[in-house]
C-alpha positions in Angstrom: 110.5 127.5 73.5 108.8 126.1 69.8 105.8 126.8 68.8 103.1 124.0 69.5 100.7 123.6 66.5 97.6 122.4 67.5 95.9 120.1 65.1 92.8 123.0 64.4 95.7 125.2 62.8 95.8 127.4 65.7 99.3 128.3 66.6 100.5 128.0 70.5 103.4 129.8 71.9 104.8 129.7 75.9 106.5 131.9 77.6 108.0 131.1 81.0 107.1 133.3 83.8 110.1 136.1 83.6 112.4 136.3 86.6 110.7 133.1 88.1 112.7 130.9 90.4 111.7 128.3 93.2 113.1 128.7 97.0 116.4 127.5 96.3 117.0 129.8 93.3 116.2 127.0 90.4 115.0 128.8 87.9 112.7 126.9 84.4 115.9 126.4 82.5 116.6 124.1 84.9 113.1 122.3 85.2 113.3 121.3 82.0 115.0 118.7 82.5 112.5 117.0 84.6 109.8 118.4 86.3 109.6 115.6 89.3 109.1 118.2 92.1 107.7 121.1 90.0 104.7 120.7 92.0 106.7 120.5 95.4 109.0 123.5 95.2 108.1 127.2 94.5 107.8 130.7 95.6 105.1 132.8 96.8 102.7 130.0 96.2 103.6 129.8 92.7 105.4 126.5 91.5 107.1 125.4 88.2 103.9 124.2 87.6 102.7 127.5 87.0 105.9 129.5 85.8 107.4 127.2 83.7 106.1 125.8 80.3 108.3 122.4 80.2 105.9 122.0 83.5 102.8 122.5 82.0 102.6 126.2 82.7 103.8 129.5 81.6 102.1 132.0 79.7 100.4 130.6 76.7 99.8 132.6 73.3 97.2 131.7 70.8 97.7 133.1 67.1 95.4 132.1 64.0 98.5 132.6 61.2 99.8 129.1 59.4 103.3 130.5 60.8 104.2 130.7 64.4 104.8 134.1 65.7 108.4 134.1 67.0 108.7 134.7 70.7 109.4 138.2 71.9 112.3 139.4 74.2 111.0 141.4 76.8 112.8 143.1 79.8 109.6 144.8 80.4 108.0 143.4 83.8 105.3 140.1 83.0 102.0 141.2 82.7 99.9 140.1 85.4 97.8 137.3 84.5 96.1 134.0 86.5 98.7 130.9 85.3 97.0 128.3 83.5 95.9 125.4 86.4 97.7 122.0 86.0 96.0 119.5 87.2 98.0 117.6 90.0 100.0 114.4 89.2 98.2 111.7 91.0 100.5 110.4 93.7 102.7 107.5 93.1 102.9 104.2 94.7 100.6 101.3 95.4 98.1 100.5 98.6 100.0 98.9 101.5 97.8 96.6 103.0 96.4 93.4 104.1 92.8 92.4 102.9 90.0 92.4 105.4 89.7 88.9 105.5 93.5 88.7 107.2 93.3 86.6 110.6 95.7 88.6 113.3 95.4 86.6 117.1 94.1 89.6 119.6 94.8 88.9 122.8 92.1 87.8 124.9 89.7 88.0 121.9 91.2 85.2 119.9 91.4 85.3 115.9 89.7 88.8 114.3 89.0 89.3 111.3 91.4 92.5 110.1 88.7 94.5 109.3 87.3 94.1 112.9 90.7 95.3 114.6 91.1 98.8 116.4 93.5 101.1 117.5 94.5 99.8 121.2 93.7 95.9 120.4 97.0 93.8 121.3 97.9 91.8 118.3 100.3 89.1 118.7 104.0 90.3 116.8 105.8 87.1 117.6 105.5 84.0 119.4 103.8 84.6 122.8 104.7 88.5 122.3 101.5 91.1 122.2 101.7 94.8 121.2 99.2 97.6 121.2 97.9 98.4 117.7 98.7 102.6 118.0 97.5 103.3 114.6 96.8 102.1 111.0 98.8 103.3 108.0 96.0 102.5 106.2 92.3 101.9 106.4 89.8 102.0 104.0 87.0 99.8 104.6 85.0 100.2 101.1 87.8 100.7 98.2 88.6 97.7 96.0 92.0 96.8 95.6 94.4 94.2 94.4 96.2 91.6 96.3 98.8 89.0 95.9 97.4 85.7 97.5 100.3 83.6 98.7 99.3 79.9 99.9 101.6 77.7 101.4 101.6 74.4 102.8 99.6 75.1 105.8 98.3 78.7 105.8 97.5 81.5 103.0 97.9 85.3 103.2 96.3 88.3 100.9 98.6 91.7 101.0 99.6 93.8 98.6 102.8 93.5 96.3 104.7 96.2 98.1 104.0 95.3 101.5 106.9 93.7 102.9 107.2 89.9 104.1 110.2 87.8 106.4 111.5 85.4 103.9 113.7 82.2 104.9 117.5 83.3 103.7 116.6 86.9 103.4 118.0 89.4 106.4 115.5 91.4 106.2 111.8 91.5 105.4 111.0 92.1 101.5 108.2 93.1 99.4 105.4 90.7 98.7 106.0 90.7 95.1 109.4 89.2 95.2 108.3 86.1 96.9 108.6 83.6 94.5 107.0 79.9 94.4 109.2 77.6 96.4 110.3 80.2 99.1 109.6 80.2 102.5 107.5 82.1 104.3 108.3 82.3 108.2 105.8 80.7 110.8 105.0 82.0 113.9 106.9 79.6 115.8 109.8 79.5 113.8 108.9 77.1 111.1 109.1 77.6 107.3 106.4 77.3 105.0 106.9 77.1 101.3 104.8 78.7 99.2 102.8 77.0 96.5 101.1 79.4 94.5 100.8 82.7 93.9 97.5 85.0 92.3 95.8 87.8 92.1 93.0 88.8 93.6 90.6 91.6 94.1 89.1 92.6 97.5 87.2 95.1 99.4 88.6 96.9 102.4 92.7 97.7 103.0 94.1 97.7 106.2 97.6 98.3 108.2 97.7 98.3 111.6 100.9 99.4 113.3 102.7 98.4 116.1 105.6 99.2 117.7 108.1 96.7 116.8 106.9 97.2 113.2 106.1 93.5 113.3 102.6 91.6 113.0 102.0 87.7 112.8 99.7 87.4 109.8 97.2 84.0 109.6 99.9 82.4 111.6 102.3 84.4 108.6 105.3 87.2 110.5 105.0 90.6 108.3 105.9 93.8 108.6 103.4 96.8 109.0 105.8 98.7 106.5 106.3 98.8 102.9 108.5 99.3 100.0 108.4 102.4 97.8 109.5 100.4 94.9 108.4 97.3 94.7 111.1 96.1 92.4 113.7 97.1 94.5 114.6 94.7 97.7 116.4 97.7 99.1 117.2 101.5 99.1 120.5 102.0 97.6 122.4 105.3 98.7 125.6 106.0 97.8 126.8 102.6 97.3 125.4 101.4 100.7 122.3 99.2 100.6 119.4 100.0 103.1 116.2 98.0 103.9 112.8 99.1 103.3 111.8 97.8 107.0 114.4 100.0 109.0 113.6 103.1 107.4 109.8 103.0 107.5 110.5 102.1 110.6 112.6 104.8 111.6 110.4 107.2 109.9 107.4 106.3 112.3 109.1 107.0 115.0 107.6 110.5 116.3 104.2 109.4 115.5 105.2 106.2 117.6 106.5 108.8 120.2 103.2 110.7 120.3 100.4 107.4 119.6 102.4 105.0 122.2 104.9 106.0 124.6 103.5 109.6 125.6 99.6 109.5 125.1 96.9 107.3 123.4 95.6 108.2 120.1 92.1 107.4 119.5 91.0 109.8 117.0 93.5 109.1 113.9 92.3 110.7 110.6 93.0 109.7 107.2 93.5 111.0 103.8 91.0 110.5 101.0 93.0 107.0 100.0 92.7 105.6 103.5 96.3 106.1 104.8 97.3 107.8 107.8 97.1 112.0 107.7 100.8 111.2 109.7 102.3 109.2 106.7 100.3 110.4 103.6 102.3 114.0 102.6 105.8 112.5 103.5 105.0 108.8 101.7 104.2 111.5 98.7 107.5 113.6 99.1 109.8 110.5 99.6 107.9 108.6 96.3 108.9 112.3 94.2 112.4 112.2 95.5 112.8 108.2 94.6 111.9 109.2 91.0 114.3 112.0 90.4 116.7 110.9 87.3 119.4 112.5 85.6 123.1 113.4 86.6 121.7 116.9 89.2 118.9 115.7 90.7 120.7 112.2 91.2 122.6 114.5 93.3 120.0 116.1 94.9 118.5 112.4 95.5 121.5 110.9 97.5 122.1 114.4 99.5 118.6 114.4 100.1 118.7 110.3 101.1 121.6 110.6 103.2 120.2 113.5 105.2 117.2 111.3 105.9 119.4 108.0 106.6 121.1 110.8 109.5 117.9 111.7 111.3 116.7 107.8 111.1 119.6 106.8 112.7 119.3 109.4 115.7 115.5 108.6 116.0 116.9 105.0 116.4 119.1 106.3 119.3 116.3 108.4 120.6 113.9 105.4 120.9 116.6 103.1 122.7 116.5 106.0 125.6 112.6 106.4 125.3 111.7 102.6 125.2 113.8 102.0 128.3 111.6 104.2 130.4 108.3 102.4 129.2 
């Protein structure tokens, strides 16, 4: 690669790691052109993050001269040497949430507060219909975050622009942030409520409980526990076939709805440093890289890697039709 000239007149040079690849043989001439899961694929603990300078890493050379030393060619073996740290990319992706404030109808409690729910409270999903709360994606009682307050005719909801909302005329639920004024929100007994304004607010406290049917009624509002990854997107497209945001989170959940509800009762749930879910946090991080991938390869890699996941989805859909039945 070019020099770097560094604005004190001091000359930088980087080398890649020599005879570097990742697990599946990628070496840093192919990181180059993106480096969207340098930090997620590597090789004896060492990533393109390390080994490759288009990443951030590789061996770097300092020289004092006004002209860049050229590279040298080398089939000697690399000298040993700690790689520069790269700091991690933070993770992508908003909070999915409600505010704390959220009204949810617990049965034989009444209306609570959100922030007051717990793991085993039954919440009401639908009209007359109660499920067990078996975990929160999220919960973080002290973090400030923004919201997207929808009023409508008759009630008002906070949540975040990615969590997804049942919308008159749309099949399936869709993010918050696509609502627009003059839609519909759905009611808990079937009515329609249009919205009337839309702002932003600030509030402290995020929180998504979870519950089987993936559903929750909402200050009188039906929502989904489940988000988008991209907001701007009403569905996943794979392949030329269009795939909603609420089936595949829901899908996804399915072995920690396997474990949390139908075999046991999970009372101790831990959470990452952001509040979500230690069950959801990694993989909402690996499916967020594999969203961004770009270009004409890892567009590829994307839809092979979509498809797969679309495959186990739809046998964990098959697999909780046989386990449901029994419970």
């Amino acid at each position: 690669l070019p020099p770097v000239s560094q604005p004190t007149g001091v000359n930088t040079t980087c080398n890649d790691f020599v005879r570097w690849s990742d697990q599946f043989g990628f070496d840093c001439a192919f990181y180059r052109s993106g480096c969207v899961l340098a930090g997620i694929f590597g090789k004896n603990g060492v990533s393109a993050n390390e080994a490759c300078c288009a990443c951030g890493g590789g061996v770097k050379d300092e020289n004092t001269s006004s002209t860049p030393a050229p590279v040298p060619v080398s089939t000697s073996p690399p000298v040993t040497a700690a790689p520069i740290s790269v700091a991690p990319t933070p993770a992508l992706g908003l909070p999915f949430c409600f505010s704390g404030s959220s009204l949810v109808q617990v049965e034989d409690k009444g209306l609570v507060s959100m922030k007051d729910l717990q793991v085993g409270d039954s919440i009401l999903v639908d009209d007359g219909r109660y499920e067990r709360i078996y975990s929160f994606g999220h919960l973080d009682r002290t973090r400030k975050a923004n919201f997207l307050k929808l009023e409508t005719t008759s009630s008002t909801i906070e949540i975040s622009a990615n969590h997804l909302l049942f919308v008159e005329g749309e099949t399936n639920a869709i993010p918050a942030g696509q609502v627009k004024i003059g839609d519909n929100l759905i009611h808990v007994r079937g009515d329609k409520l249009m919205v009337t304004s839309i702002e932003a607010v600030q509030r402290i406290g995020l929180y998504a409980p979870f519950t089987p049917s993936g559903n929750l009624i909402v200050n009188n509002l039906l929502a989904s526990n489940f988000v988008a990854l991209d907001e701007s997107q009403m569905t996943v497209e794979i392949m030329g076939i269009h795939f909603n945001w609420h089936w595949l989170a829901h899908k996804f959940e399915f072995p920690h709805r396997l474990v949390c509800h139908y075999l046991s009762y999970c009372t101790s749930e831990s959470y990452d440093e952001a509040g979500i879910s230690n069950w959801v946090s990694a993989s909402h991080k690996m499916s967020m890289s594999v969203l961004q991938l770009s270009g004409f390869w890892f567009s590829i890699l994307k839809n092979a890697i979509l498809l797969s996941v679309v495959f186990v989805f739809s046998i964990f859909s098959i697999l909780e039709g046989v386990v449901g039945s029994f419970f």
